[in-house]
C-alpha positions in Angstrom: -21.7 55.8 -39.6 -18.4 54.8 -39.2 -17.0 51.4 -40.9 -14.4 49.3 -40.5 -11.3 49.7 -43.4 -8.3 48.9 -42.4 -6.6 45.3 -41.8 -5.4 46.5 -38.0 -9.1 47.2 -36.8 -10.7 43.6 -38.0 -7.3 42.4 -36.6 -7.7 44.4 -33.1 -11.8 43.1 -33.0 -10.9 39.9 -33.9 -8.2 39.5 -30.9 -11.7 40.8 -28.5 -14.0 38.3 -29.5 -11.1 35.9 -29.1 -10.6 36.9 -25.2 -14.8 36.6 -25.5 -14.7 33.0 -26.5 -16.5 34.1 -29.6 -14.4 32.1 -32.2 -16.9 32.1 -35.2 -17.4 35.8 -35.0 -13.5 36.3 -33.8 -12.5 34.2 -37.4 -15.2 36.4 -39.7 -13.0 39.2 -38.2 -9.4 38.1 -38.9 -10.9 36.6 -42.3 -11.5 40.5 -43.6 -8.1 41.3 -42.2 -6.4 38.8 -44.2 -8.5 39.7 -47.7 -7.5 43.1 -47.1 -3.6 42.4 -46.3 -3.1 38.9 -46.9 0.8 39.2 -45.8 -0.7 40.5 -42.4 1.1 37.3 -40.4 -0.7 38.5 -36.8 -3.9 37.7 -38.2 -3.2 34.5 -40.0 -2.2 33.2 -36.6 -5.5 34.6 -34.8 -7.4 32.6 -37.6 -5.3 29.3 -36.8 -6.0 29.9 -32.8 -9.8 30.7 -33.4 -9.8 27.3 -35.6 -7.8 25.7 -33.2 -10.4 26.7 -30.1 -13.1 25.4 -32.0 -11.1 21.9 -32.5 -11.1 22.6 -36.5 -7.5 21.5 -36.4 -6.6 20.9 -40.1 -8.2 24.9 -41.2 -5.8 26.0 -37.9 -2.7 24.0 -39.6 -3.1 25.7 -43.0 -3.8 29.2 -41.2 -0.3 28.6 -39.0 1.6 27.4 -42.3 0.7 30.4 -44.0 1.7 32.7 -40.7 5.1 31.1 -40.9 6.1 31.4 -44.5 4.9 34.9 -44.2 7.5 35.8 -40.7 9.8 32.3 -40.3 11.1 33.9 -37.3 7.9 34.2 -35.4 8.0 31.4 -32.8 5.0 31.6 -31.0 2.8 30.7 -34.3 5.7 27.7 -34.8 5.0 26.8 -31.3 0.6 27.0 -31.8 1.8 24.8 -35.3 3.0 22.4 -33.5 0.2 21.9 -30.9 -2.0 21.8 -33.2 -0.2 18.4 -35.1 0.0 16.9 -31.9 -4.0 17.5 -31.9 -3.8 15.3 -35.0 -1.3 12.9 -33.7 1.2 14.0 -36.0 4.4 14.1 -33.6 7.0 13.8 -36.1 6.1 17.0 -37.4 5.4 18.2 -33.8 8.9 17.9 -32.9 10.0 19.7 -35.8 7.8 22.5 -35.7 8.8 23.1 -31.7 12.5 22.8 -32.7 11.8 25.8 -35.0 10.2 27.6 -32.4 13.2 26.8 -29.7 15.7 27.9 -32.4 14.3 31.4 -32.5 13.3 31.3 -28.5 15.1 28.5 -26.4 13.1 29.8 -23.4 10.1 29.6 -24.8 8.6 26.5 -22.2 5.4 25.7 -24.2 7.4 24.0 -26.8 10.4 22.2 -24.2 6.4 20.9 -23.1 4.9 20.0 -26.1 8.4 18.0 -27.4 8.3 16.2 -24.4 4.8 15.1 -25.0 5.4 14.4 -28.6 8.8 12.5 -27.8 6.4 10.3 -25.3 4.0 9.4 -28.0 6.3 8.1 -29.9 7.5 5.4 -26.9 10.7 7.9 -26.4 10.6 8.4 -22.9 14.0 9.0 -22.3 14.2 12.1 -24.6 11.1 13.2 -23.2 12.3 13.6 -19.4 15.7 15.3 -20.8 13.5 17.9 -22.5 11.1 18.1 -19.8 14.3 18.8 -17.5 15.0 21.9 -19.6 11.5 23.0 -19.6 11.8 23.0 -15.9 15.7 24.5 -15.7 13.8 27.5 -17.4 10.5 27.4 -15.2 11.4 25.5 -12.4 7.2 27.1 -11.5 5.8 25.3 -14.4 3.5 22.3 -12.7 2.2 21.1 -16.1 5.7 20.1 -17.0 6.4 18.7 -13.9 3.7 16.2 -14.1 4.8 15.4 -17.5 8.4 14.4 -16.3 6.0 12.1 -13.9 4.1 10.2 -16.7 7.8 9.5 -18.6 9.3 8.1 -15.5 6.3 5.8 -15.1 6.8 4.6 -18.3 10.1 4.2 -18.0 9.5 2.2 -14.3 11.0 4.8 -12.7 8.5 5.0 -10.1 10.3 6.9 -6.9 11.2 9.7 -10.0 8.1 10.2 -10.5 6.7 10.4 -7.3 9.2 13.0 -7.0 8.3 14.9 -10.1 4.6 14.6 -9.3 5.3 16.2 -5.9 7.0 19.1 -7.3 3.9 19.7 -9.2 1.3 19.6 -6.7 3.6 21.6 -4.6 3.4 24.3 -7.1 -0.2 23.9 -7.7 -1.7 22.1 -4.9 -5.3 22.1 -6.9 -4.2 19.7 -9.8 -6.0 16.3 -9.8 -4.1 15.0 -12.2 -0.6 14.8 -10.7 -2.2 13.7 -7.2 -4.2 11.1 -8.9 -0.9 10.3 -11.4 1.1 10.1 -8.4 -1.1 7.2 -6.5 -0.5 5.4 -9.5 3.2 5.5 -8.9 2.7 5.0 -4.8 0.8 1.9 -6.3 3.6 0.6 -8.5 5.6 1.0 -6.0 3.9 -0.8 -3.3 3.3 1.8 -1.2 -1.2 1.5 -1.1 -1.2 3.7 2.0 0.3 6.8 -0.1 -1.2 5.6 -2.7 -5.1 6.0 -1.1 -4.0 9.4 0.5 -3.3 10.9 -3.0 -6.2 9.5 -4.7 -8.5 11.4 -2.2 -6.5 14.3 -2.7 -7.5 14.1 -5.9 -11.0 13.5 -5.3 -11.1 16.4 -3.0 -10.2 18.6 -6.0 -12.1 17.1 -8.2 -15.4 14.6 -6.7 -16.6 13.9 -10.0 -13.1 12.3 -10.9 -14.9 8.9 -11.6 -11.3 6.7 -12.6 -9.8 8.0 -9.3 -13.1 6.5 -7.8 -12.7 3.3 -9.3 -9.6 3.1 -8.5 -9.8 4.2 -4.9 -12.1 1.7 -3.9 -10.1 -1.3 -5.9 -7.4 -0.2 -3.7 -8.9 -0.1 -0.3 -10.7 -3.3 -0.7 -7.4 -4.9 -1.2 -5.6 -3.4 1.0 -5.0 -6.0 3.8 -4.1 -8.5 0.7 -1.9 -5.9 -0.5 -0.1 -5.5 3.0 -0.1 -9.4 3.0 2.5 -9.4 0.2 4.4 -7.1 1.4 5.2 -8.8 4.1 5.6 -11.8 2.6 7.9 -10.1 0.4 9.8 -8.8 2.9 9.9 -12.3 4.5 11.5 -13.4 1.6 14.3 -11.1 0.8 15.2 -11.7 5.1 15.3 -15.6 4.0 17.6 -14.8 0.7 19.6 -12.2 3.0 20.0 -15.4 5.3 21.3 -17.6 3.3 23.7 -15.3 1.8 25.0 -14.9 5.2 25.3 -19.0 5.9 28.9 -18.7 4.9 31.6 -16.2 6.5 35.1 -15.8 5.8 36.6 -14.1 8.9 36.2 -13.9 12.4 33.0 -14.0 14.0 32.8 -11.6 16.8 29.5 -11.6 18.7 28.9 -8.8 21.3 28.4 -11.0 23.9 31.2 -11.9 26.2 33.1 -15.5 25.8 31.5 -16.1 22.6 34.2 -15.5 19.3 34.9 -17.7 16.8 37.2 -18.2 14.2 36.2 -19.1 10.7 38.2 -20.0 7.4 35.5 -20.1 4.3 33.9 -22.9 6.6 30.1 -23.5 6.9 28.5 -22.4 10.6 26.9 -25.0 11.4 23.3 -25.1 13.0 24.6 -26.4 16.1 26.7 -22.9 16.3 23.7 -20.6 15.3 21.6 -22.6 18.0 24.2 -21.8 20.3 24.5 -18.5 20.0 20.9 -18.0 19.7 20.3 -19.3 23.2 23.2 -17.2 24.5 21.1 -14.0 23.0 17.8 -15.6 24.7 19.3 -16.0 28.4 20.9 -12.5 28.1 16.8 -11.4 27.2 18.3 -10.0 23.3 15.4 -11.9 21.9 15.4 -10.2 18.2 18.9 -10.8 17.9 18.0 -14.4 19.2 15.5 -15.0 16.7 18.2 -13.7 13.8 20.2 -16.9 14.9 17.9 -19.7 15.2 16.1 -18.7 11.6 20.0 -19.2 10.7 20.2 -22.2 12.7 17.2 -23.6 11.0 18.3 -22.6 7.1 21.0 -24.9 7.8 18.8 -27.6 9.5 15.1 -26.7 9.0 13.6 -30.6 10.3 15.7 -29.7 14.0 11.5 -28.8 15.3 13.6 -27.5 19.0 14.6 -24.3 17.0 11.2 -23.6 15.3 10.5 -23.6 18.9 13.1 -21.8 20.3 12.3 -19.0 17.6 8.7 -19.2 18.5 9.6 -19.0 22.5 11.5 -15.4 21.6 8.6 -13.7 19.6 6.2 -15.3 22.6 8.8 -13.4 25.2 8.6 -10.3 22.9 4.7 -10.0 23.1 4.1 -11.1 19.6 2.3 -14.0 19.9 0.8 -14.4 16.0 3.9 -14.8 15.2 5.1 -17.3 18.2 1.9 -19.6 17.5 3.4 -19.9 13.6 6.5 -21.0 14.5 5.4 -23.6 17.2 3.1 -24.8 14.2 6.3 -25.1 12.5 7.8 -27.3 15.1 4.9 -29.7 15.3 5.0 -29.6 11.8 8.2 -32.1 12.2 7.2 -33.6 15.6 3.5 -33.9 16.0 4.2 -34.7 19.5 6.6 -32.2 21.0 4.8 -31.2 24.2 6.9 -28.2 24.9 5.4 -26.8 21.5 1.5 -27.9 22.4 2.2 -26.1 25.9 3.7 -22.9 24.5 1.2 -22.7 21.6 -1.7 -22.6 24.5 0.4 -19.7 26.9 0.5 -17.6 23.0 -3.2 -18.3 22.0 -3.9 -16.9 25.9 -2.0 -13.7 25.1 -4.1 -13.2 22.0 -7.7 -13.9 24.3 -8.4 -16.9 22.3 -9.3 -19.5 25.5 -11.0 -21.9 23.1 -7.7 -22.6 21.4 -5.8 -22.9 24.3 -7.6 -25.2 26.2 -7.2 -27.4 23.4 -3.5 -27.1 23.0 -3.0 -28.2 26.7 -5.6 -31.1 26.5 -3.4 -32.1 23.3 -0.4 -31.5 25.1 -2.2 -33.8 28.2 -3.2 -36.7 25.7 0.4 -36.7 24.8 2.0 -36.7 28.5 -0.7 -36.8 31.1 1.3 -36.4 33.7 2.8 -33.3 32.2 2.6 -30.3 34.9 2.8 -27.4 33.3 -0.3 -28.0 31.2 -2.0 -29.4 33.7 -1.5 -26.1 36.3 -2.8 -24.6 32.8 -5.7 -26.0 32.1 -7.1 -26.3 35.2 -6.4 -22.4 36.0 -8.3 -21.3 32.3 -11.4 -23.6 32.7 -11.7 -22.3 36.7 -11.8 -18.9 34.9 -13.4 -19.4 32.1 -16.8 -21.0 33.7 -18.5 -21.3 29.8 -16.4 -23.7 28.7 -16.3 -26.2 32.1 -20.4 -25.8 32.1 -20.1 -26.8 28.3 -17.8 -29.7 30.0 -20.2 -30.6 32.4 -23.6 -30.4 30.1 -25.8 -33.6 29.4 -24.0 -35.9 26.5 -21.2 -33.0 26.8 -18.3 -35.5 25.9 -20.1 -37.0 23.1 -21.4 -33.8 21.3 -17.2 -32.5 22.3 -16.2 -34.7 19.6 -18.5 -34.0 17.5 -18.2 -30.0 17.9 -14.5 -31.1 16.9 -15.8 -32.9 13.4 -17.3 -30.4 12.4 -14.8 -28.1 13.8 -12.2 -29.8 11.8 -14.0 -30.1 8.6 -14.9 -26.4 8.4 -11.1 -25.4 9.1 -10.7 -27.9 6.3 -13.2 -26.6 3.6 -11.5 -23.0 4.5 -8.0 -24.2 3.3 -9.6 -25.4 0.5 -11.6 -22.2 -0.3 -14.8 -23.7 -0.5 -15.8 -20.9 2.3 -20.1 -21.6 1.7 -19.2 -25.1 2.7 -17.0 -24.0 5.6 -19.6 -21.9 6.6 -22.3 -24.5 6.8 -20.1 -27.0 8.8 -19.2 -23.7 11.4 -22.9 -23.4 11.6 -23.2 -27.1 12.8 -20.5 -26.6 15.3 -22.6 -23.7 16.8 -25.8 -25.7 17.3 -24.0 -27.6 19.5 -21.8 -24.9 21.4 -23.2 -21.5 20.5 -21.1 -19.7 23.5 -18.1 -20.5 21.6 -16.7 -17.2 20.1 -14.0 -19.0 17.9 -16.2 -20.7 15.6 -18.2 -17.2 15.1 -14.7 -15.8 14.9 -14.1 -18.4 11.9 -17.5 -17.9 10.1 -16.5 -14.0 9.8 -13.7 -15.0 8.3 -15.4 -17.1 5.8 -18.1 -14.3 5.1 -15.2 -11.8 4.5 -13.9 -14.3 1.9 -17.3 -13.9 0.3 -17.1 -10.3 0.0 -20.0 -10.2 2.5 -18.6 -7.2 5.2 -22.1 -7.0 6.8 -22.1 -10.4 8.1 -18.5 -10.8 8.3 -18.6 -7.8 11.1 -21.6 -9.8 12.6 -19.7 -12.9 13.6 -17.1 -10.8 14.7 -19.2 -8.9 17.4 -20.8 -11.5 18.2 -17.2 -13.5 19.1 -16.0 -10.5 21.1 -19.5 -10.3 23.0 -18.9 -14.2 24.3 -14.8 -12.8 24.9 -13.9 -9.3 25.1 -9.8 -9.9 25.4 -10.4 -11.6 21.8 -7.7 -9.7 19.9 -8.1 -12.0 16.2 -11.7 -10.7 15.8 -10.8 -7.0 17.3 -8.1 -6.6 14.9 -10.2 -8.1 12.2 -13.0 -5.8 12.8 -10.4 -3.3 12.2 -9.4 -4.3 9.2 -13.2 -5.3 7.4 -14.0 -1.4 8.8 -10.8 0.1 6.9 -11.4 -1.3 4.0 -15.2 -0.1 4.2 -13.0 3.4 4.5 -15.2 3.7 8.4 -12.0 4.7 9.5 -13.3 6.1 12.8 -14.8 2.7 13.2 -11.6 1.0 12.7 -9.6 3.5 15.5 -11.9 2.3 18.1 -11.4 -1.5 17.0 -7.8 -1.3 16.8 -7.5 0.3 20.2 -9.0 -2.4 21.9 -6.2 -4.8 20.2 -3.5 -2.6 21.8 -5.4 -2.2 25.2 -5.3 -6.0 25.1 -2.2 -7.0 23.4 0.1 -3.2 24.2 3.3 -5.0 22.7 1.9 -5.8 19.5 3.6 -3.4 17.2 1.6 -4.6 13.8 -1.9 -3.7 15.5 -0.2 0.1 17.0 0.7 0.7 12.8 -2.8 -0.5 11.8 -4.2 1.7 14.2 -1.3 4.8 13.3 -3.0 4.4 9.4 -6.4 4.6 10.5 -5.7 8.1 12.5 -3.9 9.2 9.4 -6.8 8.4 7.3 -9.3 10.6 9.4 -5.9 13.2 9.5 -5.1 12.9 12.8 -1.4 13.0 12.1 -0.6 13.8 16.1 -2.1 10.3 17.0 -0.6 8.5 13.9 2.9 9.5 14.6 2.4 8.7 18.3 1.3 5.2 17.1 4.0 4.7 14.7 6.8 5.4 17.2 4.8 2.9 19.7 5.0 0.0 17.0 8.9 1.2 16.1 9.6 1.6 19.8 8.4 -2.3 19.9 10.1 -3.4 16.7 12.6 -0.9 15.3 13.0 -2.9 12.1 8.9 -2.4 11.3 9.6 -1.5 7.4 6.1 0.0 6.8 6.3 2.3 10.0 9.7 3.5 9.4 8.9 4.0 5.9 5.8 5.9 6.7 6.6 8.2 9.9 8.6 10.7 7.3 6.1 11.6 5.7 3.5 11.9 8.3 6.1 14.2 10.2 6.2 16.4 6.9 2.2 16.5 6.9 2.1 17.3 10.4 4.2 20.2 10.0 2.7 21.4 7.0 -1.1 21.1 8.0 
């Protein structure tokens, strides 16, 4: 029977049960190698692996201490040394057993890696991305140390850096979780939720059992419309600061529209001026450039309520009439009885389907000039069409239970603002004993459900308001949104696209519906949808940020 004798054959069995994943058997091995020849460095450093495998990290340190004094020059056992402190959390030592290794291999990638780490650990961010740029200068293929340059940037806030960095890696290894799920956190920080969902299912796709990415996923979508409410009220923001900054000019104002040029000296504009050039953009039908003016106009004097409604007039004429009814709020804000503003208000909430509201803006605008014509054409011409409401009109006690449908009306609206939305909900509920045809006050409930995390019922009242009016576009669009978050995405297309069928100019609802066809990965349709809402407004910030990247999906997939 043969037996084994020299150091070289426990060494070369002890490297085979290592492959194996035998580590107990693969240390007995390297531990007769080393009693025979204990200057036999090889399998000193086999021992500290096999320890190392099997988590025994302090044994692995001593066996990777004694394979360095015995060969200084061997780098890879420098490099497992150093590993195997960071195990420990020992980075000082870490770094210096990695800056041995690089001395006597500065290609050697593993240890640019493991520095980078350690240097990250230690809140040193800055030196970890300049040695994880190295690492990649050498390997420009190595994913791991990719992602790693990722997680520094995020640390360091540099968000779009690491999005790059995280893209690198997944473009290298399209399989790793990590940097897709690593990279929604930076589409997160930096406002960007849509990207951010899209790489957290990537990640999920990879890995379904990825339960943070989970939690995270759905904190995300059930946020979302909040999320894209700041953003736009950021947005609305920075335009306001931009404004003001641009109150004062100190050269000649040249306006491309003929006869109007003005001369300035480090003088204030005044609203008058803004106003005035404002209208001359309305009459030549430049209504965005119109709009730019009066929100000047009304920096300067924001009490003048004719150029909240002059801005409201230009979104009306460009088919965004959410926006139009806001600003003619605005301007009865300051006059409670401007009747141009009641009259308008009524023509946007019939753009958006919503009869109930507008009969009531032209009866308002009637109680404060009867004889006024254009609200009376108005509301005659909506009630002949809208037979519901004149046979409410015309019902037993009608007038009486009006006002009272009003009250309550009124006092749920009021509750809402308030967020008391249980007892805005009981007062809606009063309103619809009394007029149950009424989609608006469904359309209000829903809204109060939502607010009570209750999507069932919320999605309820909302059917039921577009069953009593199927041009309602508030409790389409809504629909949409409730079914987005839910992640029914197919669901939300089909709600969306009746908003667009209704309201076709309304370049907020073609985005919403663009995001829902990318999140069932129909990038044909969401690319068609985003040019229709930039086609309608070119300065959309969300769509023109978006439509890159779904071109650069399209073409890849």
């Amino acid at each position: 029977m043969y037996t084994k004798h020299t150091p070289e054959e426990y060494f070369e069995t002890g490297d085979n049960y290592l492959a194996q994943g035998q580590y107990k058997k693969a240390i007995k091995e390297y531990e007769k190698a080393v009693e025979i020849d204990s200057n036999y460095h090889a399998a000193w450093n086999g021992l500290g692996v096999a320890y190392h495998n099997l988590r025994e990290y302090k044994k692995a340190i001593a066996s990777y201490k004694v394979t360095v004094k015995l060969n200084p020059k061997y780098a890879l056992a420098w490099n497992n040394l150093g590993d195997a402190y960071i195990q420990i959390g020992d980075y000082e030592k870490t770094l210096e057993c990695c800056q041995k290794a690089l001395q006597i291999n500065p290609d050697l990638v593993d240890a640019w890696n493991r520095m980078g780490i350690s240097y990250h650990r230690l809140g040193k961010c800055e030196q970890a991305v300049a040695v994880y740029k190295k690492a990649v200068k050498i390997d420009s293929k190595n994913a791991l140390a990719w992602s790693n340059m990722g997680a520094a940037n995020i640390e360091l806030g540099r968000y779009e850096q690491a999005v790059d960095a995280y893209q690198k890696a997944v473009e290298i290894n399209h399989e790793y979780a990590g940097a897709w799920y690593n990279m929604g956190i930076a589409y997160g920080e930096l406002g960007d939720h849509f990207l951010e969902i899209e790489c957290y299912e990537n990640a999920l796709k990879i890995n379904p059992n990825y339960e943070i990415v989970k939690k995270k996923l759905e904190e995300v979508i059930e946020n979302q419309s909040e999320y894209q409410d700041k953003l736009m009220k950021e947005e609305q923001e920075r335009e306001q600061k931009t404004e003001k900054e641009e109150d004062k000019v100190e050269k000649e104002v040249v306006l491309p529209i003929k006869g109007i040029t003005q001369k300035k000296d480090s003088v204030e504009i005044s609203a008058e001026n803004y106003l005035e050039r404002g209208n001359a953009y309305f009459e030549q039908k430049m209504y965005q450039n119109a709009i730019e003016e009066y929100k000047k106009a009304v920096q300067a004097s924001p009490r003048e309520y004719r150029i909240w409604n002059n801005i409201g007039d230009s979104y009306y004429k460009l088919g965004d009439y959410n926006n139009a009814i806001n600003f003619y709020e605005k301007a009865i804000e300051y006059n409670n009885e401007y009747v141009n503003a009641w009259h308008s208000m009524g023509l946007a909430y019939r753009g958006l389907g919503d009869y109930f509201q507008e009969i009531y803006c032209y009866r308002f605008a009637l109680k404060i000039n009867p004889g006024y014509e254009p609200s009376k054409r108005s509301l005659e011409d909506t009630i002949q069409k809208y037979s519901q409401y004149q046979k409410f009109l015309n019902s037993k006690n009608g007038f009486i239970n009006l006002i009272s449908l009003e009250d309550y009306l009124e006092i749920g609206n009021s509750y809402f603002k308030q967020k008391n939305y249980q007892k805005s909900i009981e007062e809606y509920e009063k309103a619809l004993r009394i007029a149950p045809e009424l989609y608006k006050i469904w359309h209000n409930m829903g809204n109060a459900y939502y607010k009570l995390n209750n999507p069932k019922t919320t999605l309820e009242c909302y059917q039921k308001a577009v069953e009593l009016n199927s041009r309602y576009v508030l409790a389409w669009y809504n629909m949409g949104v409730v079914y987005s978050g839910l992640g029914k995405h197919e669901k939300a297309v089909k709600r969306y696209q009746k908003v667009v069928e209704i309201t076709p100019k309304n370049a907020e609802a073609w985005f919403k519906l663009g995001f829902a066809y990318f999140s069932i990965k129909d990038y044909k349709k969401t690319l068609e949808c985003y040019s229709r809402a930039l086609r309608i407004n070119p300065d959309h910030k969300l769509a023109k940020k978006h439509i890159k990247f779904v071109v650069k999906k399209y073409k890849t997939d």
